[in-house]
C-alpha positions in Angstrom: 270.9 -132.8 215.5 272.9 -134.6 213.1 271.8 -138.6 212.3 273.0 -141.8 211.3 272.8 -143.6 208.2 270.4 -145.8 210.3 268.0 -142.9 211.7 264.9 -144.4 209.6 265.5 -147.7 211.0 265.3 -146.9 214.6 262.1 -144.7 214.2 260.5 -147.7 212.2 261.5 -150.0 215.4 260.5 -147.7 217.4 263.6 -146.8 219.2 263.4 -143.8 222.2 265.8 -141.1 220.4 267.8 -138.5 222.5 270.7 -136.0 221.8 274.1 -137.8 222.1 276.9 -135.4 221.5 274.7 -133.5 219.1 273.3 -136.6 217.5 270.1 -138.0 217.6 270.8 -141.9 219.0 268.5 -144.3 219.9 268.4 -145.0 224.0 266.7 -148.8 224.0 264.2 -150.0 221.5 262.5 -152.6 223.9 264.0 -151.8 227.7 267.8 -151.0 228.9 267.2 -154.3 231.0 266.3 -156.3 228.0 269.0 -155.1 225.8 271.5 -155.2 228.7 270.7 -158.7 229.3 270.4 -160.0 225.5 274.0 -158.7 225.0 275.5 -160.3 228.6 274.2 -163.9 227.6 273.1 -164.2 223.5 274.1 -160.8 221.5 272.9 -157.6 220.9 273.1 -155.0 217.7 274.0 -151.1 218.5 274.6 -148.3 215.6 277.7 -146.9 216.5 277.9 -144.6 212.9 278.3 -141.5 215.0 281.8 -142.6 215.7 284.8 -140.7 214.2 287.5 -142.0 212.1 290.6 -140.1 211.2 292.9 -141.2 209.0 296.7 -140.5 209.2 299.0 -141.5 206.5 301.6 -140.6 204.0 305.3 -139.8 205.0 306.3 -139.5 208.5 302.8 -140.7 209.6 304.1 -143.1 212.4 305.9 -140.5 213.6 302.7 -138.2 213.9 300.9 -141.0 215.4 303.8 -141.3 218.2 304.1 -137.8 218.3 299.9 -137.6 219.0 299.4 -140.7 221.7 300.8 -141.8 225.0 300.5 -145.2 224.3 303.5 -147.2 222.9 303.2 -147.7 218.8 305.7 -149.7 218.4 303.0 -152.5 219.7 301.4 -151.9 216.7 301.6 -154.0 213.1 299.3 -154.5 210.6 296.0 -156.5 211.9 296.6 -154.9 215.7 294.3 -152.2 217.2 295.5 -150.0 220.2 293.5 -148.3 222.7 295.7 -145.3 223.7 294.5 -141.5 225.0 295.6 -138.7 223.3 296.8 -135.9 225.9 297.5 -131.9 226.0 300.7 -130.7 226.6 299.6 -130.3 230.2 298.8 -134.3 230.5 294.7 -133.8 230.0 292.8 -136.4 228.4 292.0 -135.1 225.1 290.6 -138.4 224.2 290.7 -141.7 224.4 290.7 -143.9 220.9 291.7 -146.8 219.0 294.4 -146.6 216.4 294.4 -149.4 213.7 297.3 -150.1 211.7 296.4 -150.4 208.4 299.7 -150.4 206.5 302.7 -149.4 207.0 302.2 -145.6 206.7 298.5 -145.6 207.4 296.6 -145.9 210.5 293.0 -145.3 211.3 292.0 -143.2 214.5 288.6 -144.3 216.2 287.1 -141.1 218.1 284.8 -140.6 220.3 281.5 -138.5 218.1 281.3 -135.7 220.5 285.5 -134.8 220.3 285.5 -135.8 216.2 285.9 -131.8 215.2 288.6 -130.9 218.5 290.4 -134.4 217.5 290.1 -133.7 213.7 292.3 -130.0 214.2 294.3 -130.8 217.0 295.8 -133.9 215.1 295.9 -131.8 211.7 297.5 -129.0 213.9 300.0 -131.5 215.7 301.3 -133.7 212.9 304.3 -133.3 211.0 303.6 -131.4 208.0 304.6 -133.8 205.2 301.7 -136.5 206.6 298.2 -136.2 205.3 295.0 -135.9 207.9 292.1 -136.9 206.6 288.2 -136.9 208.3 286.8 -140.3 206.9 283.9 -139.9 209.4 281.1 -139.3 206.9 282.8 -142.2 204.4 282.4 -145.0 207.3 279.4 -146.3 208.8 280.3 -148.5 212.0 277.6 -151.3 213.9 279.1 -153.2 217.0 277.7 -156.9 217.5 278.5 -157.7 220.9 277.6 -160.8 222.9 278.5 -164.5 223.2 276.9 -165.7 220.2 278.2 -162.8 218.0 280.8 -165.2 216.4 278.0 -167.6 215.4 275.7 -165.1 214.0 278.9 -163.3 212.2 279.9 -166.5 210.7 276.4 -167.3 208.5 277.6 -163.8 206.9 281.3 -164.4 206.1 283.8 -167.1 205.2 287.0 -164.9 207.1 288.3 -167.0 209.8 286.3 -165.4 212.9 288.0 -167.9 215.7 291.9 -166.6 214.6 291.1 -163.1 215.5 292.9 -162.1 218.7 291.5 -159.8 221.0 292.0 -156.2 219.7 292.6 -157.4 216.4 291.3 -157.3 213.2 291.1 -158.5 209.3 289.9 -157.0 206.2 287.6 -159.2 205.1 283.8 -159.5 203.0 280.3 -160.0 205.2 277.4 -160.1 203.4 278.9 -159.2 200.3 280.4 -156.0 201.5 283.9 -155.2 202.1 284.7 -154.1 205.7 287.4 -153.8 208.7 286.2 -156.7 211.0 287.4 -155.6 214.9 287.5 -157.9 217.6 287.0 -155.1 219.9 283.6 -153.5 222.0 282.8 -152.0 224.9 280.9 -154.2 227.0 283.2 -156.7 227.7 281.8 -159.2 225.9 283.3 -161.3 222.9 281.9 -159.2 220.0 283.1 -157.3 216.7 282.8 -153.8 215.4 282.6 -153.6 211.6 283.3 -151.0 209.1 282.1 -150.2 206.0 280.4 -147.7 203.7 277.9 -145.6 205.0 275.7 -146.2 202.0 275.6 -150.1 203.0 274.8 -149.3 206.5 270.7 -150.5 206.8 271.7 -153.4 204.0 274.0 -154.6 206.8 271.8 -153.8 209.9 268.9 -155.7 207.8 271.3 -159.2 207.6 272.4 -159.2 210.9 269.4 -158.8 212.3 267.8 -161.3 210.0 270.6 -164.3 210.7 270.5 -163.3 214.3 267.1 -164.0 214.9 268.1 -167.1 215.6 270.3 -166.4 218.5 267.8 -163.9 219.9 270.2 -161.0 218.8 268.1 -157.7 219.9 269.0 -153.9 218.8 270.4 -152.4 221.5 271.0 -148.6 222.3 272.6 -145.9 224.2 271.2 -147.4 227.5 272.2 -150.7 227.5 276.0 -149.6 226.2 276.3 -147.3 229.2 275.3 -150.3 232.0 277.3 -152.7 229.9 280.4 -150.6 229.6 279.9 -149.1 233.5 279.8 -152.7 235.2 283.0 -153.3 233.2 284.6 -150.2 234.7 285.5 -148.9 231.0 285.6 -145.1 231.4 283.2 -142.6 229.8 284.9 -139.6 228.2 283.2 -136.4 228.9 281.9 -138.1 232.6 284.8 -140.1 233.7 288.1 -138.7 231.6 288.4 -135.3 230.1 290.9 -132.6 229.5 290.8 -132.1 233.4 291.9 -135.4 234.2 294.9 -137.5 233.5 295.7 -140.7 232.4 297.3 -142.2 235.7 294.4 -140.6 237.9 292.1 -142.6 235.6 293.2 -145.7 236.1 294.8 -145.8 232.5 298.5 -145.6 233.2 299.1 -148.9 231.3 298.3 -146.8 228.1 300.8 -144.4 228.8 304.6 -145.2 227.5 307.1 -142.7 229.9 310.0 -144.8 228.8 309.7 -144.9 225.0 309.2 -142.3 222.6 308.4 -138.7 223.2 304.5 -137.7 222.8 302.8 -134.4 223.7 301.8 -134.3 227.2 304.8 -136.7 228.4 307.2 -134.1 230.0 303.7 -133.3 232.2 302.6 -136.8 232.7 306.2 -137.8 234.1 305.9 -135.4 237.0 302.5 -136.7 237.6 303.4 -139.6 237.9 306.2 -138.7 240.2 303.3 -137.0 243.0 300.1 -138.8 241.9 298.3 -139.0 243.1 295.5 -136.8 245.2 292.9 -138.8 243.7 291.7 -141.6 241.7 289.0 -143.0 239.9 287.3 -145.4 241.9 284.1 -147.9 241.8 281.3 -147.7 244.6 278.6 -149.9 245.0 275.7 -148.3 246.9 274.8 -150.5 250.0 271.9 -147.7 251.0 268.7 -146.9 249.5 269.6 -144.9 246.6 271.3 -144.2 242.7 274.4 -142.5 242.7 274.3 -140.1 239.2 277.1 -138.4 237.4 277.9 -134.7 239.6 276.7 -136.4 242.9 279.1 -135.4 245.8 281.1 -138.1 247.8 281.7 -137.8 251.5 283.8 -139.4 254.4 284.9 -138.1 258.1 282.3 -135.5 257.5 284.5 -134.0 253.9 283.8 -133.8 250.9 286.3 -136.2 248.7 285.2 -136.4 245.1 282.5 -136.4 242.9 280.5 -139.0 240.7 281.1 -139.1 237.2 279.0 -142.4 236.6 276.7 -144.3 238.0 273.2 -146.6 237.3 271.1 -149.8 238.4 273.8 -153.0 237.0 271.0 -154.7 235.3 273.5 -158.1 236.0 274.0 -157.7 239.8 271.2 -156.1 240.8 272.8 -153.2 242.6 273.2 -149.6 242.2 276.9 -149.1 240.9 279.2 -146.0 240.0 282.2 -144.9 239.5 284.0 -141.4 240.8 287.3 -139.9 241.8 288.2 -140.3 245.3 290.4 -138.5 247.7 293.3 -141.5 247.5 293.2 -142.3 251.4 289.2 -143.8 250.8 290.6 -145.2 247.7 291.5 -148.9 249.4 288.9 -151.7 248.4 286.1 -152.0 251.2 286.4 -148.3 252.7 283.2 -146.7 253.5 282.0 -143.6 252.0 278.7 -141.6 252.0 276.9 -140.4 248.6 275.0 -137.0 248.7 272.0 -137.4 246.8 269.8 -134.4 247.3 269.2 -133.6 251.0 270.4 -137.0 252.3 273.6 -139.4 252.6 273.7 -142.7 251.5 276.2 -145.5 251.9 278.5 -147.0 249.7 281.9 -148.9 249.4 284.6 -148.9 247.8 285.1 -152.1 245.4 288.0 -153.3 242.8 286.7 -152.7 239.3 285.9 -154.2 237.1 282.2 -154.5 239.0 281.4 -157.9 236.5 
């Protein structure tokens, strides 16, 4: 398995490891519930240097960028990040990724670790040849600070101007004596800030933070606590809740997608989707029955099958068993009753509006 910059670390605080995507990642250091909580009301720290970047620039690179994303680019400027899939020509999820603008012919794809190989030679293979495609991945090492007091424990370690930076925004700016993109961006739906630098100043940065954040009972958090934070959110997993056999507009991520604007690969596909979507969505469940719904668990109704779950786990914040699946569309409605399989018996569940928090 490959590791992070950070692999030492975690096995000196004692983190549970496990393969992520053919990395080893640390699941919780103390307990998911811990974690989980320490982020929802003070902050918590995750290594996220498994994370790809991808860097398109040179001439025509907007025009690759378009060319490669479903989501509108002309939103973007310098300081702006976009969350957009990418999609195959048949309207499949390829992945789903940020895009930062960071000059006027250079912008930084995020992607997810698992896809960073597929991503890296399908975006070589799909931009225009005069732009250049590089794989940064090994260059940047990435740590997400995420919780209310994230600003306050951010701000002891840099004089940029935390407050001014919008939501899905971000500055180039020194912390802790290194320079580094500071993102106002996460996945748990808290305020927080991704931050990248050079992989060689990765523990020197994971050392500070955790030292200034002491105060603010910051806590490393891992794979565990990302996953209930990100699922009571209803932010979608890719490789469980997206993938190449899903679509955007099933998903619940047709807001990302830009019919009207410039072509992309995958539009042609995606507008006659769109036209007949859809047979199913993805949907959130919370299980009012003794049980856990996990990711592969059938979902029934009327005695049918109608979907599968792709995620699902105790909601460390309300106390429930919650998940996420697709959904024959007529069970689809908030507050319709539906029945999950888990091994030889059924339990209940409803239908809910995401997010869950």
């Amino acid at each position: 398995m490959k590791k992070t910059p950070l692999h030492h670390t975690h096995n000196v605080l004692g983190a549970k490891m496990t393969d992520f995507g053919g990395w080893e990642m640390p699941v919780e250091y103390s307990s998911i519930i811990d974690e989980h909580h320490a982020v929802r009301n003070h902050c918590g720290l995750f290594d996220i240097c498994h994370m790809g970047e991808i860097l398109i620039s040179g001439e025509k690179a907007a025009q690759s960028v378009q060319r490669l994303i479903s989501n509108d680019l002309s939103k973007l400027e310098y300081g702006k990040v976009l969350y957009t899939p990418i999609c195959s020509e048949e309207g499949g999820i390829i992945d789903d990724l940020l895009v930062y603008m960071l000059g006027e012919d250079s912008y930084l794809f995020v992607v997810n670790a698992a896809n960073k190989i597929k991503d890296y030679e399908w975006i070589k293979d799909k931009a225009y040849p005069e732009t250049k495609v590089e794989d940064l991945s090994d260059y940047y090492a990435m740590l997400a600070l995420q919780g209310p007091e994230s600003s306050n424990i951010l701000k002891q370690l840099t004089d940029a101007e935390l407050d001014k930076i919008d939501y899905y925004h971000f500055v180039e700016a020194e912390a802790a004596g290194v320079d580094m993109i500071i993102s106002r961006t996460g996945y748990t739906g808290e305020l927080g800030y991704e931050l990248y630098f050079t992989a060689e100043k990765a523990e020197e940065i994971w050392q500070r933070l955790i030292k200034v954040g002491e105060e603010y009972k910051l806590l490393p958090a891992g794979l565990g606590a990302r996953n209930t934070l990100r699922l009571e959110k209803g932010y979608a997993l890719y490789g469980n809740d997206i993938d190449e056999s899903t679509n955007p507009i099933e998903a619940g991520l047709g807001w990302t997608v830009d019919l009207d604007g410039d072509d992309f690969i995958g539009r042609e596909s995606l507008l006659k989707i769109k036209e007949n979507c859809c047979s199913r969505r993805l949907k959130g469940f919370i299980i009012t029955g003794r049980g856990m719904a996990r990711h592969g668990y059938e979902i029934y109704a009327d005695s049918q099958k109608i979907g599968r779950v792709t995620s699902g786990s105790y909601s460390p914040s309300l106390k429930k068993s919650i998940a996420m699946g697709y959904l024959a569309e007529e069970y689809t409605e908030a507050g319709s009753k539906i029945n999950i399989k888990i091994r030889d018996r059924f339990v209940e569940a409803e239908v809910v509006e995401l997010p869950f928090l």
